[in-house]
C-alpha positions as a printed NumPy array, in Angstrom:
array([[  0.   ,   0.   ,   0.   ],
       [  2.666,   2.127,   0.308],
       [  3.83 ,   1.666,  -2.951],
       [  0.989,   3.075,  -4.291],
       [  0.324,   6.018,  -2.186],
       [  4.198,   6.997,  -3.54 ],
       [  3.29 ,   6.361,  -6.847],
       [ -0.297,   8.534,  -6.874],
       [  1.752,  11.467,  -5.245],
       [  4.237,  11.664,  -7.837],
       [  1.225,  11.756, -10.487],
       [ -0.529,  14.486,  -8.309],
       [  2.901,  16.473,  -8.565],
       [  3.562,  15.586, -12.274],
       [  0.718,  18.007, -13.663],
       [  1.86 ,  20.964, -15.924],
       [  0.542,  24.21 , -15.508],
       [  1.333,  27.859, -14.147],
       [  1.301,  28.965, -10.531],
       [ -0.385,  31.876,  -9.203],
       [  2.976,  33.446,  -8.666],
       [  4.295,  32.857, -11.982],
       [  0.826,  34.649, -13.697],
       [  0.972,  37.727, -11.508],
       [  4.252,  38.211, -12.359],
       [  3.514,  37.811, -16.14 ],
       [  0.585,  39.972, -15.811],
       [  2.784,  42.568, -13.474],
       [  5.884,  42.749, -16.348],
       [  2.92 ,  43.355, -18.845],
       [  0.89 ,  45.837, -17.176],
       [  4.733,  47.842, -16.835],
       [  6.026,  47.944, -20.339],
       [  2.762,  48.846, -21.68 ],
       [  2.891,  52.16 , -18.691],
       [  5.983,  52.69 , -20.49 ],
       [  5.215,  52.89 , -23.682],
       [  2.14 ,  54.99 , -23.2  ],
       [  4.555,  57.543, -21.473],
       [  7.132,  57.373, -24.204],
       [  4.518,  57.192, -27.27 ],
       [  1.824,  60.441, -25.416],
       [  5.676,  62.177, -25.378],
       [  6.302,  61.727, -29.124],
       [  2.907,  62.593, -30.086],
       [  2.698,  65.913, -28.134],
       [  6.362,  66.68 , -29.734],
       [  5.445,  65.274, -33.407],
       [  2.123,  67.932, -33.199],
       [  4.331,  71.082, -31.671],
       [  6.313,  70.493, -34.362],
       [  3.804,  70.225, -37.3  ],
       [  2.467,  73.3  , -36.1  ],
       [  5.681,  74.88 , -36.246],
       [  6.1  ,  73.933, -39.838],
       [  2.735,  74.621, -40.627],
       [  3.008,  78.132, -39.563],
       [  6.586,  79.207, -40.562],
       [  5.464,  77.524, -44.093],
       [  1.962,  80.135, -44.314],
       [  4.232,  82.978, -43.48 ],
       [  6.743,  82.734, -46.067],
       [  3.585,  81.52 , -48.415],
       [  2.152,  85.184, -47.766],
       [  5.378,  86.725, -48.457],
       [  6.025,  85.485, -51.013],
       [  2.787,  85.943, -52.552],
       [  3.152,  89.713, -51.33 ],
       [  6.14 ,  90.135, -52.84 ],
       [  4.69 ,  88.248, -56.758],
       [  2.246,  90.814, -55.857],
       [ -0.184,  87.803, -56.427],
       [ -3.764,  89.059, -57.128],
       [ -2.17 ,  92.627, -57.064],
       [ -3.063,  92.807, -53.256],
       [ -0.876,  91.943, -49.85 ],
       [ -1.367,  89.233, -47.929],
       [ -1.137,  88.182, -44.571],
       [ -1.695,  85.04 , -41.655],
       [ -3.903,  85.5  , -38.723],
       [ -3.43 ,  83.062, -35.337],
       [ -6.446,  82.465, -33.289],
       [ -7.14 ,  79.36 , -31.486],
       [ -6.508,  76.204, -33.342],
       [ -5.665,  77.333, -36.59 ],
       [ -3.637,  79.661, -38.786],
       [ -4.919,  81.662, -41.698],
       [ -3.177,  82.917, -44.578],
       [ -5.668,  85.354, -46.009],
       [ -5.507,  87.999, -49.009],
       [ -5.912,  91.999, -48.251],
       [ -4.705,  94.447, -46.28 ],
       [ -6.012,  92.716, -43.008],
       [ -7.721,  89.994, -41.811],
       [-11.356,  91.671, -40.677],
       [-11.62 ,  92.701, -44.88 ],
       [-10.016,  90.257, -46.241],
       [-11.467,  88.258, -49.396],
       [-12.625,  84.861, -47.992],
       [-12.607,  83.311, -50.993],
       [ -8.019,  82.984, -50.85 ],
       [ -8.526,  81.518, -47.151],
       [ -6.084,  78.99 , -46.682],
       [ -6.727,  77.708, -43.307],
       [ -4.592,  75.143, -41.179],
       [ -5.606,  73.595, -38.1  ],
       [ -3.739,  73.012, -35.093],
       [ -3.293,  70.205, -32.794],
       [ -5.399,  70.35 , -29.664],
       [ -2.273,  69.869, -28.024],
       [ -1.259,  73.23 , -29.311],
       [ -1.837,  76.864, -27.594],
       [ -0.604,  79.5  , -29.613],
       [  0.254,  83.265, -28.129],
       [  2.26 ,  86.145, -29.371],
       [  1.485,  87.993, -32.622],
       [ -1.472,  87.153, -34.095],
       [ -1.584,  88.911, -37.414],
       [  1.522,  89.254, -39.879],
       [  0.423,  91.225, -43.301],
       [  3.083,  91.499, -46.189],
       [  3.694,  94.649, -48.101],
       [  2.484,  94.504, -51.634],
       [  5.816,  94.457, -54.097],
       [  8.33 ,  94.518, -51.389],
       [  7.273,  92.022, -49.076],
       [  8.302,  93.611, -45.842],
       [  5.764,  93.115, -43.063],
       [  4.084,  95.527, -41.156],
       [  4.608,  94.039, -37.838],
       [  7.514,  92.583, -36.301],
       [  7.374,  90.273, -33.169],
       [  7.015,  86.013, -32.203],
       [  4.651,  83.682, -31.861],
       [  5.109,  81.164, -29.208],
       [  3.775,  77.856, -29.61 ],
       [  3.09 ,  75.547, -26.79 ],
       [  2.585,  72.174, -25.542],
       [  1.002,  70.867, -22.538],
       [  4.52 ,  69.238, -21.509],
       [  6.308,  72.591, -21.007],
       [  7.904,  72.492, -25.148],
       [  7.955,  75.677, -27.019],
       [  8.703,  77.1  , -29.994],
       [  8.876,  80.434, -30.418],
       [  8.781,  81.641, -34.682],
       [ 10.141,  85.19 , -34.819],
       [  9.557,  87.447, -37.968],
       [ 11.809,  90.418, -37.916],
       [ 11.523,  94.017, -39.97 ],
       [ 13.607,  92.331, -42.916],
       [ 10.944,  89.665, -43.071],
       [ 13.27 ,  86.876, -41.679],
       [ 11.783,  84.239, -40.481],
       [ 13.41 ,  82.026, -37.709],
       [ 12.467,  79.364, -35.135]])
């Protein structure tokens, strides 16, 4: 009888499977490499959108300068900031502008923009008639900050 007893333990101990141990820690290594790569991937998506609207707005500047200066549509133009979006518009300023050149881009949520909100381009020349920045933000403390200077330059 002994014999036997010995022998049905070993069976009872011979059965494959996991542990509770060995599933929480599974579930534990999971539950931390996807925490980091929500941190990591929520950090490159605020950065990828600060800097799209970077681009996006240094590219409608130089786009109304350069139309100002091809004296395109014999008129000046100009880009407005408000809220989510930048405008590059046609005329001497945005509140009589003709809607019908609108060329609007839209921002990121992630995105507050301050500063200068209205840069109009001499006809023919192509200087602008204000100087100044616009500072883009993101909720994580980045900035950029585009400058336009009496020349026209712009930098970021």
């Amino acid at each position: 009888m002994n014999k036997n007893f010995v022998k049905n333990r070993k069976q009872i101990w011979n059965y494959s499977g996991f542990t509770l141990l060995e599933v929480l820690l599974v579930v534990s290594m999971v539950g931390l490499i996807t925490a980091f790569s929500v941190v990591i991937n929520y950090s490159f998506y605020v950065n990828n959108d600060i800097d799209v609207a970077t681009l996006n707005t240094v590219q409608s500047i130089r786009r109304a300068q350069s139309l100002s200066f091809g004296v395109s549509h014999d008129s000046s133009w100009g880009i407005r900031t408000s809220g989510d979006q930048v405008v590059l518009f046609k005329g001497d300023n945005y509140a009589i502008r003709d809607t019908d050149f609108d060329e609007i881009f839209y921002l990121s949520n992630n995105v507050v923009i301050n500063g200068l909100s209205e840069v109009i381009f001499e006809k023919f020349s192509g200087s602008p008639q204000s100087i100044g920045s616009i500072t883009l933000t993101a909720p994580n403390n980045l900035s950029r900050i585009i400058t336009v200077n009496e020349q026209g330059l712009v930098s970021y």
